[in-house]
C-alpha positions, -999 to +999 in steps of 0.1 A: +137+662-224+165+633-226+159+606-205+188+593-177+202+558-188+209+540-151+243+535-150+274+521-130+297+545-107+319+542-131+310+559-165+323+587-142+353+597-166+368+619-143+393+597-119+394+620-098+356+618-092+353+582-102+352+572-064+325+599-057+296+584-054+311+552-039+318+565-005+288+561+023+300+579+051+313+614+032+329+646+047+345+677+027+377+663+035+371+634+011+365+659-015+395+678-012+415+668-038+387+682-059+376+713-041+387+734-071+361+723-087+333+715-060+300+739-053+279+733-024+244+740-030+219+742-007+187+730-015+153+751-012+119+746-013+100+767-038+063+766-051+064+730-053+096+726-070+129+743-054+160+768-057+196+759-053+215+784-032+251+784-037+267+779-006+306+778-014+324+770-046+362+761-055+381+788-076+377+770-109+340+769-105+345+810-097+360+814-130+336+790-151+309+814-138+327+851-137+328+854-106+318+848-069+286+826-069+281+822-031+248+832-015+235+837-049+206+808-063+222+790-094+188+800-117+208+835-115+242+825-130+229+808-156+222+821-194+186+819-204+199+789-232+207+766-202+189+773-171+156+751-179+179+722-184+204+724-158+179+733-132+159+699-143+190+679-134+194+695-101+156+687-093+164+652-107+189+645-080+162+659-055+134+638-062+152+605-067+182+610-041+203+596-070+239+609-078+236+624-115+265+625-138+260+645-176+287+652-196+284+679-224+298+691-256+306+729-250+335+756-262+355+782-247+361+817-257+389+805-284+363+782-297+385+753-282+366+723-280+354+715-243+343+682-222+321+694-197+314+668-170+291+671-136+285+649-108+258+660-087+256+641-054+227+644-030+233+651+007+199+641+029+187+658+065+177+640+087+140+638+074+152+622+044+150+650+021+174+664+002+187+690+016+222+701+003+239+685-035+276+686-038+283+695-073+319+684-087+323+705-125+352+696-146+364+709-176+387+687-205+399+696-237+419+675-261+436+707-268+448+711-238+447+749-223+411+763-214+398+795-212+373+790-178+364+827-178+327+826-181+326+795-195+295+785-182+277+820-184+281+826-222+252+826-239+265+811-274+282+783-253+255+752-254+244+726-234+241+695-257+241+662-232+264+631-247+257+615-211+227+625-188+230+592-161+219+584-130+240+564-111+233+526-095+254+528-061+263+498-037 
């Protein structure tokens, strides 16, 4: 499995996200400007590990997956080629508290190249736990139009990581 490289806030490409991580006291209002792309996911122990139950997503996240994803554990929109890798990030963000950022080299239906970049941020409870991971996806392409239908739920699409980091903050 790649190791995360500790970096700065802002390796974050995205300047939309950029700020993200940044911001100490956060609410969903400060994500609004990226609420297309945001899933809330809450977080669930499990055996000794834990599920991510999709809380709410944003309508480009929708599309990326085929579909409405709320109520539904993220283990179960995921192809079979990406699941034990994605899931290991999430669990990441869990055991250090760390924001995660990994951007990846995918394609869409039209075999466009795609930038794939998440930011996973964790949200604690007040035990100190994780308990909830605000997950920003965004999708770039040099050649400009995407297809997000299913994007993230085809089975030929893979997951290579350019960037797997977690983030220093403060």
């Amino acid at each position: 499995m790649q190791a995360y490289e500790r970096q700065p806030a802002d390796i974050v490409k995205s300047i939309q996200q950029r700020w993200l991580p940044l911001v100490t006291d956060f609410s969903l209002k400060d994500a609004e400007t990226c609420r297309d792309d945001l899933t809330v996911l809450d977080v669930l122990p499990h055996n000794g590990a834990h599920r991510f139950r999709i809380v709410d997503h944003g309508k480009n996240v929708g599309a990326m997956y085929a579909g409405q994803c709320a109520g539904r554990l993220l283990e179960e929109t995921l192809p079979e080629v990406a699941r034990a890798a994605t899931l290991e990030t999430y669990e990441h963000v869990v055991r250090t508290g760390m924001p995660v950022y990994t951007v990846s080299r995918i394609s869409d239906a039209a075999a466009r190249p795609v930038q794939y970049e998440r930011l996973l941020l964790p949200f604690g409870d007040h035990g100190g736990r994780v308990a909830r991971i605000f997950a920003l996806l965004e999708t770039i392409s040099t050649e400009g139009t995407i297809e997000r239908k299913s994007l993230l739920t085809d089975p030929q699409t893979t997951r290579q990581y350019v960037v797997k980091a977690e983030l220093r903050v403060g």
